[in-house]
KEKOLKOL-196791 format. One line per 2 residues: number of its first residue (from 1); their letters; for each residue x, y, z of N, C-alpha, C. Coordinates in Angstrom, 3 decimals, padded with zeros to 6 digits. Example, Ala and Ser with C-alpha at 12.3 -4.5 7.8 and 13.67 -1.06 7.14 Angstrom:
1 = as = 013.190/-005.690/007.800/012.300/-004.500/007.800/013.200/-003.300/007.800 | 012.850/-002.250/007.080/013.670/-001.060/007.140/012.900/000.030/007.870
% end
This chain:
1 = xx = 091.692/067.439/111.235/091.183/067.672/112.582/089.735/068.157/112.503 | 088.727/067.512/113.188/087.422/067.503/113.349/087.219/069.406/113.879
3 = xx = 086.523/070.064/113.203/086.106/071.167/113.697/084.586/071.649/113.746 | 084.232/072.128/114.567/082.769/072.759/115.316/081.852/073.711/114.661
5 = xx = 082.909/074.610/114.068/082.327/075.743/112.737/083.244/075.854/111.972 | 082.849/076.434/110.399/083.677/076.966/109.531/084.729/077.709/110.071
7 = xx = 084.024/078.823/111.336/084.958/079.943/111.844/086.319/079.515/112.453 | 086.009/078.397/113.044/087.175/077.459/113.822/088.280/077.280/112.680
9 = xx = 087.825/077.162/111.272/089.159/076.899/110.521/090.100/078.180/109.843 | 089.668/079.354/110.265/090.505/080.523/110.377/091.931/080.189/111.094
11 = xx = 093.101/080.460/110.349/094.014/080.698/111.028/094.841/079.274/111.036 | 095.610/078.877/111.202/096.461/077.749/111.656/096.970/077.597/110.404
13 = xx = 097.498/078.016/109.717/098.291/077.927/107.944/099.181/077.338/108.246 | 099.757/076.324/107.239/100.743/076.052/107.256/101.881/076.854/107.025
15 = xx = 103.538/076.875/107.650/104.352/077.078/106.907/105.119/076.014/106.286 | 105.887/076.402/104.770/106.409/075.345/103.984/107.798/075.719/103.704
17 = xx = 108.814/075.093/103.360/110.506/075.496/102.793/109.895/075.531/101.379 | 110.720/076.689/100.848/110.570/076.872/099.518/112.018/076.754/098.873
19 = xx = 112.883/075.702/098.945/114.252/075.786/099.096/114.466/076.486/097.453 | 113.856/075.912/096.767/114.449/075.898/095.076/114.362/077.684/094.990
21 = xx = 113.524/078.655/095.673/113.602/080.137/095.790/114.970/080.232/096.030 | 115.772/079.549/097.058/116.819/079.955/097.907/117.946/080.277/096.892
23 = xx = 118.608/081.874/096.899/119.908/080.933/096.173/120.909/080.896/097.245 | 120.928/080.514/098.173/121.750/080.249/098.796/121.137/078.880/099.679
25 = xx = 121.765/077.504/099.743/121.783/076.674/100.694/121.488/076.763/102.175 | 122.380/077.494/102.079/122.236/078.347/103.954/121.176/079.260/104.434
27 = xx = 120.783/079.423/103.796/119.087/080.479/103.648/118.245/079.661/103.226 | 117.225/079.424/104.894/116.364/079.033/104.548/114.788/079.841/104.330
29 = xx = 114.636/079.417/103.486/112.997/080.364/103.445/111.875/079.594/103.141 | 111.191/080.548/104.164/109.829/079.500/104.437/108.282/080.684/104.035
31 = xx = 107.520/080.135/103.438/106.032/080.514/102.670/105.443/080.218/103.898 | 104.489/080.966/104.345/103.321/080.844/105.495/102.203/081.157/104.144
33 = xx = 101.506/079.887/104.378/100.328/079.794/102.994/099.224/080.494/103.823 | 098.918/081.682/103.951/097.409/082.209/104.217/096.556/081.902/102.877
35 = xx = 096.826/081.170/102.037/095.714/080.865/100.848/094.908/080.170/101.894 | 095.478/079.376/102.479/094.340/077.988/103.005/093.432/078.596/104.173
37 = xx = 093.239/079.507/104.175/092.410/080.248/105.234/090.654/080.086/104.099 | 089.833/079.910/104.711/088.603/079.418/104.009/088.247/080.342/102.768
39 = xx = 088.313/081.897/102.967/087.948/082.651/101.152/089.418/083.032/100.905 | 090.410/082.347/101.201/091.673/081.902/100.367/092.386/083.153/100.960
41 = xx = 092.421/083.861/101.914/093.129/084.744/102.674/093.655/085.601/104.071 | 094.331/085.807/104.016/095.312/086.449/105.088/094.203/087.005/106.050
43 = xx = 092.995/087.643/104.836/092.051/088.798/106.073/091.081/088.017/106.532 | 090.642/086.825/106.757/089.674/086.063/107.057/090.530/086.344/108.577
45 = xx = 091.040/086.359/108.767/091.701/086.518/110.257/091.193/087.637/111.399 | 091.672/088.791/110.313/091.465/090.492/110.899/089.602/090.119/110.946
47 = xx = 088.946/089.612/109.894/087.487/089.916/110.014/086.385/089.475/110.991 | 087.450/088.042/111.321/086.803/087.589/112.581/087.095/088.578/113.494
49 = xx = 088.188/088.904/114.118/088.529/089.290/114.971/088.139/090.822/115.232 | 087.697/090.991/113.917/087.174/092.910/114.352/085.454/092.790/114.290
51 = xx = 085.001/091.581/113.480/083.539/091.055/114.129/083.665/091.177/115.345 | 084.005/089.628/115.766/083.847/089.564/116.601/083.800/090.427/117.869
53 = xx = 085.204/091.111/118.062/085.501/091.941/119.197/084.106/093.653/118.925 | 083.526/093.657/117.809/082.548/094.418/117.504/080.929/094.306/118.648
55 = xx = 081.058/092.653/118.438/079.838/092.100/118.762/080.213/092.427/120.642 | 081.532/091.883/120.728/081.245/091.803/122.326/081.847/092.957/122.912
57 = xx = 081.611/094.139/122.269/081.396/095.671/123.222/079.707/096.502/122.385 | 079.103/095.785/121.740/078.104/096.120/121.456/078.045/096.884/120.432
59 = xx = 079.124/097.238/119.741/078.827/098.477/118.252/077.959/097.710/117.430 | 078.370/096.099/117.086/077.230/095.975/115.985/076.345/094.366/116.519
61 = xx = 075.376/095.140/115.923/074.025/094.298/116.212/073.718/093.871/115.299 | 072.619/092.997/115.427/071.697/092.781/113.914/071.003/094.086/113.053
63 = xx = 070.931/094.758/113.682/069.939/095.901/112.705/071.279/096.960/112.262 | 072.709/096.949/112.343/073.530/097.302/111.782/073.631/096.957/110.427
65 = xx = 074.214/097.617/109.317/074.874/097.137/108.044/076.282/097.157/107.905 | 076.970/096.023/107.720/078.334/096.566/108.165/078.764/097.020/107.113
67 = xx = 079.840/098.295/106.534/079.899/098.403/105.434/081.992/098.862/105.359 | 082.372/098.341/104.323/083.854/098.805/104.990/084.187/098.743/102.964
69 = xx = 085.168/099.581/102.812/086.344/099.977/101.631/087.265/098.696/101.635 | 087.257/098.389/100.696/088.140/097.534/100.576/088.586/097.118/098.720
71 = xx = 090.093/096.775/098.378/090.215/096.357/097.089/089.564/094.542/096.991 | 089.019/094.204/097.806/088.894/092.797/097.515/088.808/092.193/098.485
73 = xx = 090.066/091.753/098.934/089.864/090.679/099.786/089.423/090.316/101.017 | 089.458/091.843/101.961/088.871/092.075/103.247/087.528/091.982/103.112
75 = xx = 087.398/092.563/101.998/085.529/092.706/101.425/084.568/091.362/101.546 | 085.506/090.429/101.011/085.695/089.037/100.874/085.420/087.984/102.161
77 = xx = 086.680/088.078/103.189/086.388/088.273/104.580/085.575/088.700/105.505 | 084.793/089.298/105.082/083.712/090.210/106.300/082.772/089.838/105.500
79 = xx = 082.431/089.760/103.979/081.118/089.151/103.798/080.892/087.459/104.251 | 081.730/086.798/103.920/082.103/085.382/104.502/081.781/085.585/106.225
81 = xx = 082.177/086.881/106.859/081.370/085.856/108.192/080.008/086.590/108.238 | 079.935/088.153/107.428/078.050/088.222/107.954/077.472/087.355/107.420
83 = xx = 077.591/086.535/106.521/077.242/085.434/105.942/077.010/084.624/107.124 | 078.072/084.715/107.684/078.201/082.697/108.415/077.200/083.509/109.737
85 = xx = 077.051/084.978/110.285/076.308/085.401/111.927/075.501/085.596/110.835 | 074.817/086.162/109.959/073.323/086.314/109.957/073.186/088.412/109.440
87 = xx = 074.453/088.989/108.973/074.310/090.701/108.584/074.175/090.782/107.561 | 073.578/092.118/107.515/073.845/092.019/106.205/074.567/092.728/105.705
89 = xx = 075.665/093.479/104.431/077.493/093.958/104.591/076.984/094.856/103.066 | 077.469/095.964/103.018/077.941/096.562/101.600/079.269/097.188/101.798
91 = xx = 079.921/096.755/100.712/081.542/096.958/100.328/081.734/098.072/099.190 | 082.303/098.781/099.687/082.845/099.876/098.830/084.598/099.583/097.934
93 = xx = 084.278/099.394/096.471/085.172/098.903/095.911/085.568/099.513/094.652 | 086.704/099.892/094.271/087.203/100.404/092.886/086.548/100.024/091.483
95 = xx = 085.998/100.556/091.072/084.806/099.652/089.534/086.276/098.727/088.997 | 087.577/099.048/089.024/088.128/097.749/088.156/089.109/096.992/088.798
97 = xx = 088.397/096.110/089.468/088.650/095.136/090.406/088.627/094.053/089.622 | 089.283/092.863/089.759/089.370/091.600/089.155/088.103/091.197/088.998
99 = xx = 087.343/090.256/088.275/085.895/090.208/088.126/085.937/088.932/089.416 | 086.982/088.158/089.687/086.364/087.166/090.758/086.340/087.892/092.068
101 = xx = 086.920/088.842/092.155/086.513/089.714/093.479/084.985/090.113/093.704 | 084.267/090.573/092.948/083.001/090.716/092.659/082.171/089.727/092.538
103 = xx = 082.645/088.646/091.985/081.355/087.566/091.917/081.572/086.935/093.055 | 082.810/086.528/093.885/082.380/086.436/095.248/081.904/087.149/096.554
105 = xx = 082.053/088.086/095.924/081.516/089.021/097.069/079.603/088.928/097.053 | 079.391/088.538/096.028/078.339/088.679/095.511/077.935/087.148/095.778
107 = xx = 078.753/086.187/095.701/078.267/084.615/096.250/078.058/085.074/097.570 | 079.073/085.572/098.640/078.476/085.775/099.926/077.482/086.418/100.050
109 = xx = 076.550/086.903/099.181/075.350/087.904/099.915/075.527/089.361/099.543 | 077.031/089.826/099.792/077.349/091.018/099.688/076.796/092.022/098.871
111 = xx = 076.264/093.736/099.061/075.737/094.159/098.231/077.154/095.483/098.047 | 077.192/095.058/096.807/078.669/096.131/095.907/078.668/098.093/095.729
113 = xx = 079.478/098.542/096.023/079.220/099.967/095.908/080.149/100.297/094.414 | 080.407/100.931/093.462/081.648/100.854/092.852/082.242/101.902/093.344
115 = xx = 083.342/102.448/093.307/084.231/103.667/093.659/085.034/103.980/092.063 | 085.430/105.351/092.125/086.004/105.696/090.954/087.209/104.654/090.713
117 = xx = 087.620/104.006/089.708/088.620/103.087/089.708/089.803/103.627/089.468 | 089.979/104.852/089.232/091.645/106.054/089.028/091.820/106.398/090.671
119 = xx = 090.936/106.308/091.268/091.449/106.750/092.760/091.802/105.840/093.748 | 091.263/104.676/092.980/092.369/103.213/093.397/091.360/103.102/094.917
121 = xx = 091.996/102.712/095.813/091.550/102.265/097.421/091.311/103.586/097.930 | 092.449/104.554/097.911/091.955/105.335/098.531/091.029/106.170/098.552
123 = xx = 090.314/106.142/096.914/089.073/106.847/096.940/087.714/105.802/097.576 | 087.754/104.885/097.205/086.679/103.974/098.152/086.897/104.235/099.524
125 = xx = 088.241/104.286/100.538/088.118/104.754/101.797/087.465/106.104/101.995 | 086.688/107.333/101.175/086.338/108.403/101.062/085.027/108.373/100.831
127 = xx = 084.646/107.702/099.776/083.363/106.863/099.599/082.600/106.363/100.858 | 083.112/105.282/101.459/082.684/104.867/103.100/082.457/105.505/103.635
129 = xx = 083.771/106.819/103.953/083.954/107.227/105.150/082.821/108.223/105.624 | 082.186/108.823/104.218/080.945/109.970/103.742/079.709/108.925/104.075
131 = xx = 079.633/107.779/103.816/078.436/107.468/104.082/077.809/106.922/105.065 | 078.995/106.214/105.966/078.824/106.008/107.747/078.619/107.071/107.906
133 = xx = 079.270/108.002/107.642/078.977/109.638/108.504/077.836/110.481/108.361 | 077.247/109.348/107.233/075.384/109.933/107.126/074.711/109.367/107.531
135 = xx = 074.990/108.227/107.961/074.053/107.189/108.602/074.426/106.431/109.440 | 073.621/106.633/110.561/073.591/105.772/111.381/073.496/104.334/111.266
137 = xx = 073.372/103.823/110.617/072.268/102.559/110.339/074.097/101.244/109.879 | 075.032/102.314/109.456/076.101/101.984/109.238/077.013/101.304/110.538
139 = xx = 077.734/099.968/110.284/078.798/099.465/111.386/080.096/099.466/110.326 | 081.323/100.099/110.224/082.446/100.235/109.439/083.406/099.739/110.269
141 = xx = 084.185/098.387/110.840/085.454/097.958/111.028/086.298/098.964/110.268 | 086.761/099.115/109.185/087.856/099.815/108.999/089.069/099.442/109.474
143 = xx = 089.269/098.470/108.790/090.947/098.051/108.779/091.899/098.376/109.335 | 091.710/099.929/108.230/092.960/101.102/108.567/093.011/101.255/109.853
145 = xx = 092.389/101.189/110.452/092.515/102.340/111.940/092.018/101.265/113.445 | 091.722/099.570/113.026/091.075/099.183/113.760/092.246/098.221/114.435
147 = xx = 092.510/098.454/116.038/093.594/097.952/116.562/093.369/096.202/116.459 | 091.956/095.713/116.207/091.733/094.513/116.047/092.659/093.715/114.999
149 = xx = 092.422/094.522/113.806/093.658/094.076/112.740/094.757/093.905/113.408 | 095.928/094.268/113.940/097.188/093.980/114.496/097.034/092.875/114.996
151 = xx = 096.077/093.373/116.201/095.878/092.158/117.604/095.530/090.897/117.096 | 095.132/090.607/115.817/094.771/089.474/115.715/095.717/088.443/114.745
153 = xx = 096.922/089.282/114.268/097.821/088.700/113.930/099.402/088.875/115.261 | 099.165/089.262/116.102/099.677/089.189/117.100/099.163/087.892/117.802
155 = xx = 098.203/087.466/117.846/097.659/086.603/118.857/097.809/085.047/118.186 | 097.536/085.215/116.713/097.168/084.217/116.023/098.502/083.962/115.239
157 = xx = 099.096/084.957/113.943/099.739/084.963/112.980/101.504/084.337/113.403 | 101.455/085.135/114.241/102.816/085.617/114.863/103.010/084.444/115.791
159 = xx = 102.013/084.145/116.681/101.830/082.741/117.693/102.048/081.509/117.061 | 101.598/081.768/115.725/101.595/080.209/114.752/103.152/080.002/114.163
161 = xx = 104.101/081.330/113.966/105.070/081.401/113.230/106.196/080.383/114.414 | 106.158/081.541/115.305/107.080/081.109/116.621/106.969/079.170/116.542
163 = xx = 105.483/078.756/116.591/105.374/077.665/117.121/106.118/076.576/116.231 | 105.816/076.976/114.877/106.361/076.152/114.091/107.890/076.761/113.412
165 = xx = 108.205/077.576/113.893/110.100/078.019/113.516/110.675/079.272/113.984 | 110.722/078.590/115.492/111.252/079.313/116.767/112.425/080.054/116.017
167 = xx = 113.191/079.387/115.349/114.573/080.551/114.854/114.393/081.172/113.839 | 114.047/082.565/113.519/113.822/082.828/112.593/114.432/083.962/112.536
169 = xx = 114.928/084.650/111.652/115.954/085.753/111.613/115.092/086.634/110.587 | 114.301/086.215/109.570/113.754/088.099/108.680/112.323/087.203/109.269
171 = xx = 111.618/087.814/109.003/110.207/088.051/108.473/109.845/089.195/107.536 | 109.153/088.801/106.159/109.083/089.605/104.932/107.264/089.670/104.627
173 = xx = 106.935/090.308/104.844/105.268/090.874/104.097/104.917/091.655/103.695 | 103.846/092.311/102.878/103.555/092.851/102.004/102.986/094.407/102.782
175 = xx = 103.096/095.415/102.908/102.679/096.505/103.241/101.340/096.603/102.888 | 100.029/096.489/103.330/098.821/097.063/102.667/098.336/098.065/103.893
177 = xx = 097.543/097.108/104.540/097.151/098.175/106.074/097.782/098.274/106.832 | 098.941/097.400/107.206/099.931/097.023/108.258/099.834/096.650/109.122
179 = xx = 098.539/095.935/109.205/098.434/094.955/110.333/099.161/093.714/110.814 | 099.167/093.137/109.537/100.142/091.777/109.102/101.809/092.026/110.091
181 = xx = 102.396/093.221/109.767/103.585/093.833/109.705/103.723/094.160/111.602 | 102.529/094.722/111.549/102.537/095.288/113.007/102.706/094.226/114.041
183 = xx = 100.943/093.513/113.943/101.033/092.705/114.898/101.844/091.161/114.952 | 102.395/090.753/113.649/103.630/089.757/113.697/104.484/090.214/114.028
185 = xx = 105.354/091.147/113.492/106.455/091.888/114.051/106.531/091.991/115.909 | 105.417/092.724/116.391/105.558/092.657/117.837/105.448/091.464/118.350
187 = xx = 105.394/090.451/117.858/105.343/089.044/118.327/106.636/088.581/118.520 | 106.954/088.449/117.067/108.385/088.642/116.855/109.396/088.868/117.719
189 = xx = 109.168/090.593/118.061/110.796/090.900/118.784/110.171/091.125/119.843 | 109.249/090.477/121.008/109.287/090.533/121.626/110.116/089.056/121.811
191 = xx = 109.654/087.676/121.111/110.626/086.720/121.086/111.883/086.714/121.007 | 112.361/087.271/119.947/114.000/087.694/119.732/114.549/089.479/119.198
193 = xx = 114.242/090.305/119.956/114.750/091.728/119.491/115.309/091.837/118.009 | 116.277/090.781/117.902/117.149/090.896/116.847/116.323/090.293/115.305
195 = xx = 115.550/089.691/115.280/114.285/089.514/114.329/114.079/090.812/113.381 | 114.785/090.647/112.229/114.280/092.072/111.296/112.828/091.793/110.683
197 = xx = 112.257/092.910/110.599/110.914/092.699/110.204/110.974/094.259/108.992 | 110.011/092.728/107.514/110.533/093.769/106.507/109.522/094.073/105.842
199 = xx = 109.661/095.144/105.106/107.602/095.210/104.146/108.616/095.699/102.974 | 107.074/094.641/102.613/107.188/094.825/100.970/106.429/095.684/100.175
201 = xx = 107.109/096.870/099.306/105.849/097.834/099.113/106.379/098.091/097.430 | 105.109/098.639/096.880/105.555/098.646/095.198/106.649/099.621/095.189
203 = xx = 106.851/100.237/093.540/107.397/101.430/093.578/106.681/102.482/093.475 | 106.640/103.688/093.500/105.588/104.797/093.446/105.479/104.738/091.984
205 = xx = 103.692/104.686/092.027/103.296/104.899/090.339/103.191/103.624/089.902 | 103.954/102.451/090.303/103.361/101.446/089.897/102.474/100.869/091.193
207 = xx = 101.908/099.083/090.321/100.868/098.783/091.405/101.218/097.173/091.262 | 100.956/097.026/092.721/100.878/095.289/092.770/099.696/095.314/093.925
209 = xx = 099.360/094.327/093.254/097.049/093.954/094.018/097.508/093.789/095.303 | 097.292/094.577/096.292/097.559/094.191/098.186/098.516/095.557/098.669
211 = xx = 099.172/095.833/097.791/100.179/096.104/098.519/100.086/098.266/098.533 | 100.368/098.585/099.188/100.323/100.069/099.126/101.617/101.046/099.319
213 = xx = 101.839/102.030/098.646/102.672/102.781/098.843/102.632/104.238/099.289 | 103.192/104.317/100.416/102.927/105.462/101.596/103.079/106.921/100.689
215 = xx = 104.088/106.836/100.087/104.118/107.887/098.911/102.840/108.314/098.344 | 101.700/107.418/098.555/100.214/107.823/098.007/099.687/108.786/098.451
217 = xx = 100.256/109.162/099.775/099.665/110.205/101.005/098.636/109.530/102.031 | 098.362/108.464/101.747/097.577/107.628/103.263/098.441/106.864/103.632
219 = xx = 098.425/107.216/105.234/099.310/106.139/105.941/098.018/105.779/107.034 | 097.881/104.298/107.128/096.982/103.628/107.892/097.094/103.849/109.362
221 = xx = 096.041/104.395/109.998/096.560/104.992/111.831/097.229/103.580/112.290 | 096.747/102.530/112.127/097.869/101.358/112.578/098.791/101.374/112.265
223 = xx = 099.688/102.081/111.638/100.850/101.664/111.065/102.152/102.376/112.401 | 102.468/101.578/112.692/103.749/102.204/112.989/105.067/101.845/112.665
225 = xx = 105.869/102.749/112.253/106.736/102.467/111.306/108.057/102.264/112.293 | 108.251/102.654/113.394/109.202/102.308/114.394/109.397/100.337/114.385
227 = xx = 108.455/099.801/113.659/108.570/098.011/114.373/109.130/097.815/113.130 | 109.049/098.234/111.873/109.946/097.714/110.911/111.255/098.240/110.748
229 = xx = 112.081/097.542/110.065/113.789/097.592/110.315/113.530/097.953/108.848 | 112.831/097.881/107.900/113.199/098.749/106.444/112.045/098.320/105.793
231 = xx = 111.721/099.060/104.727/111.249/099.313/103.421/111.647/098.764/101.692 | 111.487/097.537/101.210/112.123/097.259/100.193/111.272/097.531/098.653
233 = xx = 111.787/098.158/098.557/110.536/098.187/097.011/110.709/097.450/095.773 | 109.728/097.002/095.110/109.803/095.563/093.949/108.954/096.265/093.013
235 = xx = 109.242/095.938/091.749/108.781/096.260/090.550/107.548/095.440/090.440 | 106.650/095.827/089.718/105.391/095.097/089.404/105.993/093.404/088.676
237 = xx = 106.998/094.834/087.442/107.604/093.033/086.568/107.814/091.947/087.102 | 108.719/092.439/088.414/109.665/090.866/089.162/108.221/090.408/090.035
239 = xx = 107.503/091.095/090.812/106.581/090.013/091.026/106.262/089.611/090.495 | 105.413/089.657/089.332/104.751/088.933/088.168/106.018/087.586/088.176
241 = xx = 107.078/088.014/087.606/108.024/086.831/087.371/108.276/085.648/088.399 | 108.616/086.140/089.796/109.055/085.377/091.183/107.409/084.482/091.270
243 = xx = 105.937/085.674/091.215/104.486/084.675/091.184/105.069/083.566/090.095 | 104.951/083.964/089.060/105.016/082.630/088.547/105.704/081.082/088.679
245 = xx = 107.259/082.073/089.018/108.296/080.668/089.423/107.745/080.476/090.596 | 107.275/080.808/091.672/106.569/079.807/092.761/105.833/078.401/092.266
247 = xx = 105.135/078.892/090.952/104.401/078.122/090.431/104.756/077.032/090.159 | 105.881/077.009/089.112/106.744/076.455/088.353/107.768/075.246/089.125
249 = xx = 108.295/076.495/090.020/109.152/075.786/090.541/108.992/074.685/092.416 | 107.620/075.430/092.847/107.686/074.745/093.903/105.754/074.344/094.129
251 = xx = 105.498/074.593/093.113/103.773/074.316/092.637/102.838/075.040/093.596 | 103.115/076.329/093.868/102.363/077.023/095.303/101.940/078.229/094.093
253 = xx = 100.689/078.153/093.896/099.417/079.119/093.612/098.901/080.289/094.151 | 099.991/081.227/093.629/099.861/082.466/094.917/099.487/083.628/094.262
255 = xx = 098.995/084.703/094.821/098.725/085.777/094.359/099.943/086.617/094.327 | 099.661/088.001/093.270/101.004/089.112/092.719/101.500/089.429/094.061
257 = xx = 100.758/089.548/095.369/101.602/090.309/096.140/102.732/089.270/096.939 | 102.288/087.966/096.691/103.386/086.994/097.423/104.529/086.489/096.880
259 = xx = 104.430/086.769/095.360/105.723/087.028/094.273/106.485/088.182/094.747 | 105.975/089.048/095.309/106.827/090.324/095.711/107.397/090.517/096.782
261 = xx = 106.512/089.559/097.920/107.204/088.882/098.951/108.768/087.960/098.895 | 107.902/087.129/097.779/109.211/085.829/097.643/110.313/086.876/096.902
263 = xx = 109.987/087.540/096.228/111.037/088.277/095.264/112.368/089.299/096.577 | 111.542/089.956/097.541/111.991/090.179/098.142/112.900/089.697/099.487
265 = xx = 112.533/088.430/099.785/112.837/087.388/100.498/114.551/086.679/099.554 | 114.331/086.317/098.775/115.343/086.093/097.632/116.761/087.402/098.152
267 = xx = 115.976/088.558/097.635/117.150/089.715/097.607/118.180/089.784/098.964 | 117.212/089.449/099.766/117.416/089.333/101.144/118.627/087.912/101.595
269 = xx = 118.127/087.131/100.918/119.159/085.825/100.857/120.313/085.917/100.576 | 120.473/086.838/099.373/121.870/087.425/098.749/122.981/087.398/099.890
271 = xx = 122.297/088.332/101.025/122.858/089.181/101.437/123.647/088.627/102.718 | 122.813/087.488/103.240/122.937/086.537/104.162/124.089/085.254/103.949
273 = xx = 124.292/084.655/104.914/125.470/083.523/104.569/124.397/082.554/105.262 | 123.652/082.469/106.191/123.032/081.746/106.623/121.793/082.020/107.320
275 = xx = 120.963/080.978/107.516/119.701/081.889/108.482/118.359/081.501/107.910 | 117.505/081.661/108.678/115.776/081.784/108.085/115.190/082.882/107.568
277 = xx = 114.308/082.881/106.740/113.402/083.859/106.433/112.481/083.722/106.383 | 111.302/083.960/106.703/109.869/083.837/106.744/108.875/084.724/106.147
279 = xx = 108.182/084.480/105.069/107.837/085.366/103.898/106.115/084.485/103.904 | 105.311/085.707/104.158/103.834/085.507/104.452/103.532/085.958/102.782
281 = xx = 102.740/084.392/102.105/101.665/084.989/101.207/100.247/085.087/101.818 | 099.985/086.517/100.910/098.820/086.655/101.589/097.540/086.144/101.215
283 = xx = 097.629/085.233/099.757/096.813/084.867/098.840/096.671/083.988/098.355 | 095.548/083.187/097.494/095.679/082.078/096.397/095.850/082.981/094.896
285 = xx = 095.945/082.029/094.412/095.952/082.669/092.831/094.858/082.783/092.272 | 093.507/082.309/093.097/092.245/081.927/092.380/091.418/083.359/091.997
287 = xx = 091.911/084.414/093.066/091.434/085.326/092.334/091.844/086.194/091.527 | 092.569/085.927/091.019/093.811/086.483/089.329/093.923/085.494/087.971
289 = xx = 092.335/084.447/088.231/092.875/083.950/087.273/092.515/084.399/085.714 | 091.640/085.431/086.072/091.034/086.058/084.635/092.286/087.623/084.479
291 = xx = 093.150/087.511/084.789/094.451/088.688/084.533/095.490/087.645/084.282 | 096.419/088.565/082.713/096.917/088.140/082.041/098.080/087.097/082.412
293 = xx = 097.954/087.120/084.175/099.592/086.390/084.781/099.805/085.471/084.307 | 099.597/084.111/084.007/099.947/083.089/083.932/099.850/082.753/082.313
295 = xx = 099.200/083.501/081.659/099.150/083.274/079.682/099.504/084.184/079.137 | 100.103/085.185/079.830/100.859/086.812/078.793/102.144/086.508/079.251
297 = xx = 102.837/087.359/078.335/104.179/087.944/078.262/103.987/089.180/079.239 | 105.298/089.565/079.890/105.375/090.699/080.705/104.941/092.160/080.196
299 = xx = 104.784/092.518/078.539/104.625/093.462/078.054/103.238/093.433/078.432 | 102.243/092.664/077.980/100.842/092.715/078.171/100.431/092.967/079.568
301 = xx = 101.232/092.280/080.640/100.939/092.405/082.000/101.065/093.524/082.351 | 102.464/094.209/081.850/102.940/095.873/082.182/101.378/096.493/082.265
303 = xx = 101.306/096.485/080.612/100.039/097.050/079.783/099.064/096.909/080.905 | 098.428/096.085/081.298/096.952/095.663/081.729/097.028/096.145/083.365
305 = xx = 098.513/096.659/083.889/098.351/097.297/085.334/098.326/098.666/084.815 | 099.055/099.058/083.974/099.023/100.147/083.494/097.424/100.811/083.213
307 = xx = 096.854/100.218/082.766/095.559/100.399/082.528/094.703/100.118/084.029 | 095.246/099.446/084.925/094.575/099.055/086.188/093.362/098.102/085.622
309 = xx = 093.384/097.375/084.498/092.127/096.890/084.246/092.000/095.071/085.237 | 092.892/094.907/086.086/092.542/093.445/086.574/093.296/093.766/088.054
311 = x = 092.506/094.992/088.670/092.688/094.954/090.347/091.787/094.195/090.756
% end
């Protein structure tokens, strides 16, 4: 389909059956590919939409810098559109971040802050938060706290799900800011009440790239925890394992946190005799391809989160 701007191709992902995941026949489960979103993710969505809605109440202008915390991929997202309007963006990011997180941030224009890499995200949200608060000269979306994130997977995410698989009984995603969670979910049961809506979150102490655990002591002001029906927690290992068999088994190129999705989506099947599930990746694999996933053994992978050396 012929489109007008890059920006126009935000959003409209396909969803796909991933039957060979299923172990059950009667459970169907379906992948919503946010890879195919233009810098290969879920937040190209939230970034328009908290641009944008920025621009038309006036917070940011041209002589703004927009500057926002992020592990990657939002960073990613918001430099991709000051890129495409004309800003210019610095990202506050953990020093051991995957190296393709950085060199694209750095293809868009973007100018890099590092943050201590032991304090993970939440010390880069501390980082930011000190330096908007010294300067004016600063425009910070902020994810965490910006109702745009929800609303724009309410409007868009959640609108696209319905359209293409009106019956759907779970919806499964990854806990990071909870936007994803929030504003699909209210889409959701406002369609069918009975719609469980589930997040996927690590275990405490371990780590999977996206995903956050409330146990950290930050809970995102968007989050409200009343719209989800539960909490499932996944080992770093089994994502690593479930990422790969996506690979393997149904040739979909996804990032660690959509193995933890599918992994969890699976558990969920068990449990069911029949029904849909709908399990959002939030990623491609393109930016994990220099971490050990796809050419190590699970010991090395343990090792190399353990070390945090390929966030």
């Amino acid at each position: 389909m012929k489109k007008k701007d890059i920006l126009d191709t935000v959003g409209g992902t396909p969803i796909v059956e991933i039957e060979r995941m299923s172990p059950k026949k009667d459970v169907h489960i379906y992948a919503k590919l946010e890879g195919s979103n233009p810098t290969g993710s879920v937040k190209d969505r939230i970034a328009k939409y908290m641009i944008e809605r920025a621009e038309a109440d006036g917070t940011l202008t041209h002589d703004k810098i927009i500057l926002e915390p992020t592990s990657g991929n939002t960073g990613i997202a918001l430099a991709f559109l000051a890129r495409r309007k004309g800003y210019r963006i610095r990202v506050i990011m953990p020093e051991n971040v995957s190296v393709e997180r950085a060199q694209l941030l750095q293809a868009y224009g973007a100018e890099i802050v590092y943050s201590d890499g032991s304090k993970g995200t939440n010390g880069a949200i501390v980082v930011a938060e000190e330096m908007a608060a010294n300067d004016d000269n600063y425009f910070m979306p902020y994810q965490y706290g910006n109702e745009a994130n929800p609303r724009a997977h309410y409007e868009t995410t959640g609108k696209e799900i319905l359209e293409d698989l009106p019956e759907i009984d779970v919806f499964v995603a990854g806990l990071g800011t909870g936007g994803t969670l929030m504003g699909v979910g209210r889409r959701l049961k406002e369609h069918n009440p009975d719609i469980k809506v589930v997040a996927v979150v690590p275990h405490p102490d371990d780590v999977i790239q996206g995903l956050r655990s409330l146990e950290e002591g930050f809970i995102p002001p968007i989050l409200d925890l009343s719209i989800l029906d539960s909490r499932i927690m996944i080992e770093s290992k089994e994502a690593f394992r479930v990422t790969r068999e996506l690979m393997q088994k149904e040739g979909i190129f996804a990032g660690v946190s959509s193995g933890s999705v599918v992994c969890c989506a699976t558990k969920l099947a068990e449990r069911m005799d029949k029904g849909n599930i709908v399990c959002l990746l939030a990623d491609g694999g393109w930016k994990y391809l220099s971490t050990a996933l796809w050419t190590s053994d699970f010991t090395e992978l343990k090792s190399s989160v353990e070390n945090k050396i390929w966030w």
